[in-house]
C-alpha positions as CSV (number, residue, x, y, z in Angstrom):
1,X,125.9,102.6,103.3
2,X,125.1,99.0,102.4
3,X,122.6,97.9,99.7
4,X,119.9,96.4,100.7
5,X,116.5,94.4,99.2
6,X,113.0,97.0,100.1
7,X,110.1,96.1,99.9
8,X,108.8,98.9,96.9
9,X,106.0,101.0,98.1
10,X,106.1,99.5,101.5
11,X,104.1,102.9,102.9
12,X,101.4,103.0,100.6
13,X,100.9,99.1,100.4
14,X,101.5,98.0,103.8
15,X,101.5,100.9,106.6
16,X,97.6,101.5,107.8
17,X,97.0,103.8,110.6
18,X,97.2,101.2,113.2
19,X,100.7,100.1,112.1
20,X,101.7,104.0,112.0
21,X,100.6,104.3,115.9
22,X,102.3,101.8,116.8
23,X,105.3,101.4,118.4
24,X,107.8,98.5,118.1
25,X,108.0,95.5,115.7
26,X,104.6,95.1,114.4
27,X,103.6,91.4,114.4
28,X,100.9,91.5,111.7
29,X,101.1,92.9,109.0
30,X,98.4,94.7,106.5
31,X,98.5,92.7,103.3
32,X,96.7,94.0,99.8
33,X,94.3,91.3,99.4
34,X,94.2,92.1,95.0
35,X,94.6,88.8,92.8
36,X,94.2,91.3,89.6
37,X,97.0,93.1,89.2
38,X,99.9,92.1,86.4
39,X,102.2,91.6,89.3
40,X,100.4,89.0,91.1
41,X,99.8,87.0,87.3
42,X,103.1,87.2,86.4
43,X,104.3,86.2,89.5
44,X,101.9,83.5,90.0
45,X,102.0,82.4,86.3
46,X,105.6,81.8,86.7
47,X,107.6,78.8,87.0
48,X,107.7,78.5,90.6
49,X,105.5,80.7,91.1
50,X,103.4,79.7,94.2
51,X,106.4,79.2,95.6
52,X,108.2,82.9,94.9
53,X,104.5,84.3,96.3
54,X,104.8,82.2,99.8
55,X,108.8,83.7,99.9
56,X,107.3,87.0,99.0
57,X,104.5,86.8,101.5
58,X,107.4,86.1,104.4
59,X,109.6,89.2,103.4
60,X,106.7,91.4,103.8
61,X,106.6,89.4,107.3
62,X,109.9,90.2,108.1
63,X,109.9,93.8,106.5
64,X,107.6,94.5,109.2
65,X,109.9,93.4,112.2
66,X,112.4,95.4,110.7
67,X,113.9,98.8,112.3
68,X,113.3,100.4,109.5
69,X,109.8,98.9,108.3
70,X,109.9,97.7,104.5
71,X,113.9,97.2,104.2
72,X,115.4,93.7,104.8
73,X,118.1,95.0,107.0
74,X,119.4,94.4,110.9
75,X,119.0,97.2,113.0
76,X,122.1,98.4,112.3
77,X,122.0,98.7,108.8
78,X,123.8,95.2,107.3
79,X,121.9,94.1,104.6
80,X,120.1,90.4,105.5
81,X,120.9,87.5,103.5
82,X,118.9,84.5,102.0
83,X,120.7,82.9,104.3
84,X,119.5,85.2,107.2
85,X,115.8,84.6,105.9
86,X,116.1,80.8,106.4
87,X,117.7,81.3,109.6
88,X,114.8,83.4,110.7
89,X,111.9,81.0,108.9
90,X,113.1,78.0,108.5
91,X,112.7,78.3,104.5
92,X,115.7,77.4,102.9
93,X,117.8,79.9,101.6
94,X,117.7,78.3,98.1
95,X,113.7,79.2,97.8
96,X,114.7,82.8,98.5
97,X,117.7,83.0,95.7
98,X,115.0,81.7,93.1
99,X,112.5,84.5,94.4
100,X,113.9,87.5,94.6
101,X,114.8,88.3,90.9
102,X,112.0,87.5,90.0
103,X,109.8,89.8,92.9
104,X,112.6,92.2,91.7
105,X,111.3,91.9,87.9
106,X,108.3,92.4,88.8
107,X,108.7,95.1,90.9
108,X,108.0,94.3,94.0
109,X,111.2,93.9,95.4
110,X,113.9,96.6,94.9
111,X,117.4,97.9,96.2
112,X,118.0,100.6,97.7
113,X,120.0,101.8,100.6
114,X,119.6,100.9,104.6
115,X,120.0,104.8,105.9
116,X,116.9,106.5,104.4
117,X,113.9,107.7,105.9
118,X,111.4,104.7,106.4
119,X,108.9,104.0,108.8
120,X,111.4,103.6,112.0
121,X,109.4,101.3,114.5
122,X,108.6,104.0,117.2
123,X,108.9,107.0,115.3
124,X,106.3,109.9,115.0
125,X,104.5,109.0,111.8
126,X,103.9,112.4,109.3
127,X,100.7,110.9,107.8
């Protein structure tokens, strides 16, 4: 197993009953639209901070063209890079190595391993 960045809570944040009907890579996502919670404040309070919310707004983006919906991996399990993220969004790599410990302090982000059960695009959801 490889570790790889999640996206915490992506089923109860981000999968919506569309999303769980559907089959293949989504290409919207369902975003929480809250500018209240600690999270958001600390994140945006930050140094950098508008710029660790616009890298954490493109993970969720790419979580959700992921296999396995809400983990940053291929679709055969290898964990991607920052350097996969600015391959995939023209970003650069740097913006992302500056983000993710601090989405990761805050929760947001976590690791965790690529074989789990997730949302698999095209499986039979449970809910």
């Amino acid at each position: 197993m490889t570790t790889v960045l999640e996206i915490a809570n992506w089923e109860d944040n981000f999968e919506i009953a569309q999303s769980r009907r559907r089959g293949g890579r989504l290409s919207w996502v369902a975003m929480p639209t809250r500018h209240d919670s600690r999270g958001y404040r600390k994140l945006l309070r930050s140094k950098n901070g508008v710029s660790h919310f616009a890298c954490w707004v493109t993970l969720v983006q790419l979580a959700a063209r992921c296999e396995v919906r809400g983990t940053l991996a291929s679709g055969s399990g290898v964990a991607l890079t920052s350097e996969d993220f600015e391959n995939m969004t023209d970003i650069p790599a740097s913006k992302f190595e500056a983000a993710i410990p601090v989405l990761c302090d805050i929760g947001w982000l976590c690791y965790g391993e690529s074989e789990h059960g997730r949302s698999v695009v095209g499986a039979d959801s449970e809910h």
